[in-house]
C-alpha atoms as a printed R data frame, in Angstrom:
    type eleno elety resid chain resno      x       y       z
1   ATOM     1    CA   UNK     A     1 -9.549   7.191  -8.098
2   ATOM     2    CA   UNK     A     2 -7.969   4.263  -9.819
3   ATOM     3    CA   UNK     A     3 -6.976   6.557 -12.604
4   ATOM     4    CA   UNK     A     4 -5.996   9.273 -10.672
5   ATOM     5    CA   UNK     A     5 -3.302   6.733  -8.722
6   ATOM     6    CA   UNK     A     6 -1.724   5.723 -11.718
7   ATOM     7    CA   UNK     A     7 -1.440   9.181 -13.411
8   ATOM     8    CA   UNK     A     8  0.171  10.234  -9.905
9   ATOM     9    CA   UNK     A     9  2.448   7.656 -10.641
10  ATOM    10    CA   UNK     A    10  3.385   8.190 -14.427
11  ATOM    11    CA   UNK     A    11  3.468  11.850 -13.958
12  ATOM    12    CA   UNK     A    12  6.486  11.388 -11.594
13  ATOM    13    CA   UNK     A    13  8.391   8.722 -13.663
14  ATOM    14    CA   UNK     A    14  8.691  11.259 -16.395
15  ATOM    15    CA   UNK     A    15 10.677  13.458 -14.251
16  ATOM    16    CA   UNK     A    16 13.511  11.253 -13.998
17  ATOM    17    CA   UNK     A    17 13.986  11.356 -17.964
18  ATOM    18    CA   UNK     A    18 16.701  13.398 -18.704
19  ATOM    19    CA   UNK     A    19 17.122  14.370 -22.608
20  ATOM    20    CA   UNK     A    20 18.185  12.814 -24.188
21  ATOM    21    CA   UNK     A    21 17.251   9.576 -23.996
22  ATOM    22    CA   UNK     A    22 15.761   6.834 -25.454
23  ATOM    23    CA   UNK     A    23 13.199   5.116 -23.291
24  ATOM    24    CA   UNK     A    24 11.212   1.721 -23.279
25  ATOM    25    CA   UNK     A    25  7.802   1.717 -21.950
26  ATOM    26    CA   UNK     A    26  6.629  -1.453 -20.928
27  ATOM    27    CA   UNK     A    27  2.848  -2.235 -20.654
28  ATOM    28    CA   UNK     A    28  0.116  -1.110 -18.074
29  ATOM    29    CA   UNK     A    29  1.191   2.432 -16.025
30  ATOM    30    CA   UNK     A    30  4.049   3.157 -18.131
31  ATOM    31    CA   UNK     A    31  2.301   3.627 -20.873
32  ATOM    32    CA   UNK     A    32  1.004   6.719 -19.392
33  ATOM    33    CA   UNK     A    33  4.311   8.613 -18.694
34  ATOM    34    CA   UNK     A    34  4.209   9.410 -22.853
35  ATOM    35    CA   UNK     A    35  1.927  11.656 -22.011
36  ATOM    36    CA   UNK     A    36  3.652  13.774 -19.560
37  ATOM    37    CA   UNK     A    37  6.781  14.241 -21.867
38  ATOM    38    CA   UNK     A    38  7.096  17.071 -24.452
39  ATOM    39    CA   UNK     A    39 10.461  17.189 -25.762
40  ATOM    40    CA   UNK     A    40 11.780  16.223 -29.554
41  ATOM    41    CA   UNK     A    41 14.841  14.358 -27.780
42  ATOM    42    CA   UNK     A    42 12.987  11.849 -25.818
43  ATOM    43    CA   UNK     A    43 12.772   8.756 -28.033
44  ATOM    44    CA   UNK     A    44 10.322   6.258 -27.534
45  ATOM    45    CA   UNK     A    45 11.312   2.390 -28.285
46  ATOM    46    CA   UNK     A    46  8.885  -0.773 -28.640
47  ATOM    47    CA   UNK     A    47 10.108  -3.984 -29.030
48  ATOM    48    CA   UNK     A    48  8.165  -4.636 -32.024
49  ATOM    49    CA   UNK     A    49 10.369  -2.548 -33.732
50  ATOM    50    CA   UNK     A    50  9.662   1.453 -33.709
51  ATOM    51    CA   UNK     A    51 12.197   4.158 -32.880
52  ATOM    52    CA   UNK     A    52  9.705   7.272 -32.536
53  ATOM    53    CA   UNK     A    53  6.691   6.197 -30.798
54  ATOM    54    CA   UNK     A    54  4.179   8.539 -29.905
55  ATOM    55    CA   UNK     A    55  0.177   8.760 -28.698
56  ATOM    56    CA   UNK     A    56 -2.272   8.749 -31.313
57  ATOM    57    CA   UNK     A    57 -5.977  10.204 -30.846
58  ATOM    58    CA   UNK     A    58 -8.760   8.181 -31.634
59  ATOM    59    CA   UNK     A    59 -9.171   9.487 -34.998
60  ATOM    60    CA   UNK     A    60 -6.237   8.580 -36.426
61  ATOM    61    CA   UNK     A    61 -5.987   5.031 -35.339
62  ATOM    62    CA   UNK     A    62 -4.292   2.962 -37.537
63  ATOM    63    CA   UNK     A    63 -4.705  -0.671 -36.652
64  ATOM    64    CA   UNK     A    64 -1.655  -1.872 -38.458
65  ATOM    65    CA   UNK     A    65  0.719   0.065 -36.241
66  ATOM    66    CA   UNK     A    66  0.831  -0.980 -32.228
67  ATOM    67    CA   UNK     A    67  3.320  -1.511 -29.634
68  ATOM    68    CA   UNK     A    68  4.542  -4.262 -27.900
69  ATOM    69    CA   UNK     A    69  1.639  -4.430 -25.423
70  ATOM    70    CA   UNK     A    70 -0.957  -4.431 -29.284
71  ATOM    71    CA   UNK     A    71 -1.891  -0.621 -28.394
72  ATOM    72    CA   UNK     A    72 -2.159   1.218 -31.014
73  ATOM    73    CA   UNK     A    73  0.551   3.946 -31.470
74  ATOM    74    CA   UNK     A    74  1.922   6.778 -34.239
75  ATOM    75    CA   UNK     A    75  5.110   7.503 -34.919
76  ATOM    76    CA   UNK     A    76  7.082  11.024 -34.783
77  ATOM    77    CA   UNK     A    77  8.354  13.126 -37.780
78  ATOM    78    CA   UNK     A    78 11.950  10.894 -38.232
79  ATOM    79    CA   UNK     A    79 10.339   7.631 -36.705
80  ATOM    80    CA   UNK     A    80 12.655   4.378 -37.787
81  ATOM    81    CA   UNK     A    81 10.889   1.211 -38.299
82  ATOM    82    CA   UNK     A    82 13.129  -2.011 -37.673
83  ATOM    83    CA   UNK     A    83 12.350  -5.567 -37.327
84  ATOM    84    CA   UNK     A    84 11.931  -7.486 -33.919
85  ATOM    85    CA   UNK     A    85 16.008  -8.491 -34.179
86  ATOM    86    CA   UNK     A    86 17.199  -5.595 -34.030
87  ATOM    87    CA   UNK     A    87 14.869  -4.477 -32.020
88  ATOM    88    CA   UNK     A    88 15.946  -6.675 -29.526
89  ATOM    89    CA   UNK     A    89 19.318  -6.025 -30.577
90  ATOM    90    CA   UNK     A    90 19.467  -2.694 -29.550
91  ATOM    91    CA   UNK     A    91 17.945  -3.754 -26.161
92  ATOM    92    CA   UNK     A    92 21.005  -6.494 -25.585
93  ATOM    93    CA   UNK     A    93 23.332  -3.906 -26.917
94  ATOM    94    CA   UNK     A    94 22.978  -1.444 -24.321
95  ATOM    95    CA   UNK     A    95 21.243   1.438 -26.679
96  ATOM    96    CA   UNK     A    96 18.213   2.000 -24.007
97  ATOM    97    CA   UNK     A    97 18.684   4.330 -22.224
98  ATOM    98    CA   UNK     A    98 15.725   3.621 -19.691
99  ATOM    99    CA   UNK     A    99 12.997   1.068 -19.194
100 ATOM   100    CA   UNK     A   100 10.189   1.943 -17.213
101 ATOM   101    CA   UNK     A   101  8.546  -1.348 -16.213
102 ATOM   102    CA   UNK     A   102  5.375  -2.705 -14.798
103 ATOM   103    CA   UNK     A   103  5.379  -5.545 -11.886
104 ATOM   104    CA   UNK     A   104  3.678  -7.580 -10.153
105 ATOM   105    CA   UNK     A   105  6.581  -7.803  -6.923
106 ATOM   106    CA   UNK     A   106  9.341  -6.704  -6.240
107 ATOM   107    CA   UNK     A   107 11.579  -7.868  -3.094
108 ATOM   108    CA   UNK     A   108 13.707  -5.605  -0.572
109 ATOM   109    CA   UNK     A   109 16.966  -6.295  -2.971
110 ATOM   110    CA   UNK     A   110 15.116  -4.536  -6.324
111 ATOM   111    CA   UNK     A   111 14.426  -7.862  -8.126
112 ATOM   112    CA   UNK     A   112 10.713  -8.046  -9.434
113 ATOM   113    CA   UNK     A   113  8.373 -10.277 -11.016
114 ATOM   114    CA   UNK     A   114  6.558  -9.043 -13.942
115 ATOM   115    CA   UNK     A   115  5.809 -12.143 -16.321
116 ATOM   116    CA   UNK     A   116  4.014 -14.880 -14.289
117 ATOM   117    CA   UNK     A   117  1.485 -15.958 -12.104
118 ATOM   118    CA   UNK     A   118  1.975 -19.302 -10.554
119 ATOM   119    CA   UNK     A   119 -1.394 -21.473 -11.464
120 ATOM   120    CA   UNK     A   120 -2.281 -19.273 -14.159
121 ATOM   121    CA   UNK     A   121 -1.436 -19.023 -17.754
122 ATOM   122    CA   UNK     A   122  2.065 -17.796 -18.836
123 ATOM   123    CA   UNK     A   123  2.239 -15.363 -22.173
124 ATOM   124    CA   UNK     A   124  5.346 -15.274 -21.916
125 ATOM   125    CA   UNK     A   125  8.317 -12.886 -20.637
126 ATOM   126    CA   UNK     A   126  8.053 -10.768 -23.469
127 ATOM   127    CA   UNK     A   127 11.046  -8.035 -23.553
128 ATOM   128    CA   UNK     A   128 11.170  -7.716 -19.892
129 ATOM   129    CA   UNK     A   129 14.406 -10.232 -19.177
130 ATOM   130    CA   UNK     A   130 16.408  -8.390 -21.537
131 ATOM   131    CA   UNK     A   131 15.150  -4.964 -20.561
132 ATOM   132    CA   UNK     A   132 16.419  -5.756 -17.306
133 ATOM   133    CA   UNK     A   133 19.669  -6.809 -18.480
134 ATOM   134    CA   UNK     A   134 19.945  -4.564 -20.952
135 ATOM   135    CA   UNK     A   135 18.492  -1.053 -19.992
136 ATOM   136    CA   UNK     A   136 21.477   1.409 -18.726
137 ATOM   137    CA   UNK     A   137 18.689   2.322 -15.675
138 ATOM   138    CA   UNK     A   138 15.171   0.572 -15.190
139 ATOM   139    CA   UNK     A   139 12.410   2.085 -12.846
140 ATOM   140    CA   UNK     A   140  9.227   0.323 -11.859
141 ATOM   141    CA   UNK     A   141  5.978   2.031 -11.700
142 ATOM   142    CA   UNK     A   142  3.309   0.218  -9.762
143 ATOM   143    CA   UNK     A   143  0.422   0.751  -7.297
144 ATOM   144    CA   UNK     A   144  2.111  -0.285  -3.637
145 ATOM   145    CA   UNK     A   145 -0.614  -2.855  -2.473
146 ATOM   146    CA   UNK     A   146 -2.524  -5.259  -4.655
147 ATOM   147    CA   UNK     A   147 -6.233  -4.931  -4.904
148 ATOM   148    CA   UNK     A   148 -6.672  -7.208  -1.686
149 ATOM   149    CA   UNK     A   149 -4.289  -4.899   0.206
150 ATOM   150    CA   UNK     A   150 -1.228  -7.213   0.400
151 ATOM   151    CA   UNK     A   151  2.081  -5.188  -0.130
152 ATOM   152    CA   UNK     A   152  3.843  -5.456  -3.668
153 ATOM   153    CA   UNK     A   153  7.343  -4.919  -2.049
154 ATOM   154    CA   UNK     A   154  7.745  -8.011  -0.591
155 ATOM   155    CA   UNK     A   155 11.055  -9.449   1.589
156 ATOM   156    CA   UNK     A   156 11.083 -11.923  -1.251
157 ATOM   157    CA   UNK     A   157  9.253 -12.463  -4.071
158 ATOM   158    CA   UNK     A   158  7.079 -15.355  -4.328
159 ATOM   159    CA   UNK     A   159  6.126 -14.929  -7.991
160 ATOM   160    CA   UNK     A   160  8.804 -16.196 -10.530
161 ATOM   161    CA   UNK     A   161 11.545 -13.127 -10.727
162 ATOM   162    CA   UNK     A   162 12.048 -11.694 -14.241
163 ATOM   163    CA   UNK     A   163 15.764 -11.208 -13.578
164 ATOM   164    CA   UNK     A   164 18.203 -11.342 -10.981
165 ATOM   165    CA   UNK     A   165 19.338  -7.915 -11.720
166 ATOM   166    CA   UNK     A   166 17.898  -5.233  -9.689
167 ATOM   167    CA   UNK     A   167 16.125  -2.583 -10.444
168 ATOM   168    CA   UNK     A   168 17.235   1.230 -10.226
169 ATOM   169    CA   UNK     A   169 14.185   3.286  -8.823
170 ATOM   170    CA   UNK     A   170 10.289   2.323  -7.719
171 ATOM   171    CA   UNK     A   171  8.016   5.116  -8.319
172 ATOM   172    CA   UNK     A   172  4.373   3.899  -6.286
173 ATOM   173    CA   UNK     A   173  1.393   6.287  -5.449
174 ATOM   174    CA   UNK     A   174  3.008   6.492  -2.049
175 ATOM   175    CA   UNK     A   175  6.621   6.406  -2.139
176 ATOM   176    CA   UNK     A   176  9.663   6.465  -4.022
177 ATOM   177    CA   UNK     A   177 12.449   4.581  -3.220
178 ATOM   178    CA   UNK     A   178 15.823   4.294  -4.911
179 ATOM   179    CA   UNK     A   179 17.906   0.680  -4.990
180 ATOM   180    CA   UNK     A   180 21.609   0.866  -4.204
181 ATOM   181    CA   UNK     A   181 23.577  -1.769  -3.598
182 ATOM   182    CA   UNK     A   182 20.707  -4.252  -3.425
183 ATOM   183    CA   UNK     A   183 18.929  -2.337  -0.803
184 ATOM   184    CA   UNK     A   184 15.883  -0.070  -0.601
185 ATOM   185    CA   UNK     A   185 16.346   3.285   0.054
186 ATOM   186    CA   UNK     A   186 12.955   6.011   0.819
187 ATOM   187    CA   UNK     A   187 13.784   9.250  -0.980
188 ATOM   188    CA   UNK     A   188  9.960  10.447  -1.307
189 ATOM   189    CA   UNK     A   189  7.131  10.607   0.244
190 ATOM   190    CA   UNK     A   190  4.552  11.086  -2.537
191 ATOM   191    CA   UNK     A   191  1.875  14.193  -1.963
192 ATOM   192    CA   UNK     A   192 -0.620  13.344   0.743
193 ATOM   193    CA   UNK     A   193  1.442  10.310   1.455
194 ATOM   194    CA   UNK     A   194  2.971   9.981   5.329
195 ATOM   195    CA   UNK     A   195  5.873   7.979   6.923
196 ATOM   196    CA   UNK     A   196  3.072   5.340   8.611
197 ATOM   197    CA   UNK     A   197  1.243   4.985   5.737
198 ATOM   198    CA   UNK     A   198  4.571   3.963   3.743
199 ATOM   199    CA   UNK     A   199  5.995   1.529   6.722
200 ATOM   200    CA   UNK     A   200  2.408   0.324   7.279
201 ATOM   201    CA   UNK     A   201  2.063  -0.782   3.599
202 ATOM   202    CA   UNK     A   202  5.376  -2.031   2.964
203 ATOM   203    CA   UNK     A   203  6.664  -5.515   4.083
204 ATOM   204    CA   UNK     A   204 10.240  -5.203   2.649
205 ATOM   205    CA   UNK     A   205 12.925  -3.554   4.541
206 ATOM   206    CA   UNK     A   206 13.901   0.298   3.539
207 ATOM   207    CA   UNK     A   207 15.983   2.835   5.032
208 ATOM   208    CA   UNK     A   208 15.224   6.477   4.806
209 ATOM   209    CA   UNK     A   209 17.084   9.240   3.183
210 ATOM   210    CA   UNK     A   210 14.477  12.081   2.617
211 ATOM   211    CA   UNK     A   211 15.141  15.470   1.378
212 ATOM   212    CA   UNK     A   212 14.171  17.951   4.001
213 ATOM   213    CA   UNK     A   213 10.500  17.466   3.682
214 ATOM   214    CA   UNK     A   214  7.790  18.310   5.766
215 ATOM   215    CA   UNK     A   215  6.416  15.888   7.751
216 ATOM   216    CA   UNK     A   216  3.756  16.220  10.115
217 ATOM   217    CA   UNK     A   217  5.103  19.075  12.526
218 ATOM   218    CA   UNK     A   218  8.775  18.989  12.349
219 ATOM   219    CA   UNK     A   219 11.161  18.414   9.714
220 ATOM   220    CA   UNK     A   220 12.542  14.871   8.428
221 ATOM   221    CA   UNK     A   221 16.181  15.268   7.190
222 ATOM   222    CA   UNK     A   222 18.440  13.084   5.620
223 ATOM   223    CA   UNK     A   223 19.464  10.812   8.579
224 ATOM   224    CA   UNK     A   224 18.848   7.416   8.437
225 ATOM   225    CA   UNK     A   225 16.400   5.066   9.740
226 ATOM   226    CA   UNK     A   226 15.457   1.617   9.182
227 ATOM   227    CA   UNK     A   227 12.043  -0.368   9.131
């Protein structure tokens, strides 16, 4: 089921790449939304320094080439290999066009926290504070509870935040919402996902702007409500 929840979740993350683009994956669930994209002009980007990233079957492993997150990867026909610098360079620079991220919060303004568990050990931030800053749009792709239950979108984060930029877009089994000026917005209701279930599991505060869906018996437009 586990699987199936994140796939959900990747699945719909690659429908908001438009081509083209060059996209960032960061580690954990976005790693999946690869998969789900067939098209020459999406360009995958690791901060480890590959332009051109693409799956690789279990065959063809090569353990000298990996991402960011020390999966191993292949490279498409054209690939560019750089070093970390300007790897980062092109982050800082503005040349991503999209960062799909992992988290571990996020708060009812679109800041998250991604790098660091308080009480536990730190790796670091890795490229997530400048993928934040530096990304022209960042979504977040993450299961909405944690395995205890407890809601990931959170009135305010109680984890460090990564950066106090907010995101663009969280994409969760059950919901996606879009940020706009610093608050959340509910524009989809995920399949088998209802209303309740979303306000039930949510402790941050959203409005609602649906899309003529169907819910339940009747119809839920575009007018707003709050939670």
């Amino acid at each position: 089921m586990a699987n199936e929840i994140q796939e959900s979740i990747a699945r719909r993350a690659a429908k908001e790449l438009n081509r083209p683009c060059v996209v960032n994956l960061g580690i954990g669930i976005p790693t999946l939304v690869a998969k789900y994209i067939d098209d020459e002009q999406v360009y995958f980007h690791t901060e480890n320094g590959l332009l051109g990233v693409t799956d690789v079957d279990e065959e063809n492993k090569d353990p000298n080439l990996v991402n960011a997150g020390k999966l191993p990867v292949g490279e498409t026909i054209g690939a560019s290999f750089f070093n970390s610098a300007e790897s980062f360079g092109m982050i800082r620079g503005g040349h991503v066009d999209v960062a799909i991220l992992g988290v571990l919060q996020m708060d009812q303004t679109g800041k998250i926290a991604n790098w660091a568990v308080p009480g536990k050990n730190i790796m670091g931030v890795g490229g997530a504070m400048d993928l934040l800053v530096g990304a022209k749009k960042v979504i977040v792709t993450t299961t909405h509870t944690t395995k205890d239950g407890s809601s990931k979108l959170l009135t305010e984060c109680t984890f460090p935040i990564t950066s106090t930029r907010s995101v663009d877009m969280i994409i969760t089994e059950l919901a996606v919402f879009e940020v706009k000026e610093k608050k959340l917005e509910l524009v989809e209701l995920m399949p088998g996902a209802t209303l309740d279930e979303v306000e039930e599991k949510t402790e941050a505060e959203f409005s609602i702007h649906l899309k003529q869906r169907q819910f339940g018996r009747g119809n839920l437009n575009e007018e707003c409500s709050h939670y």
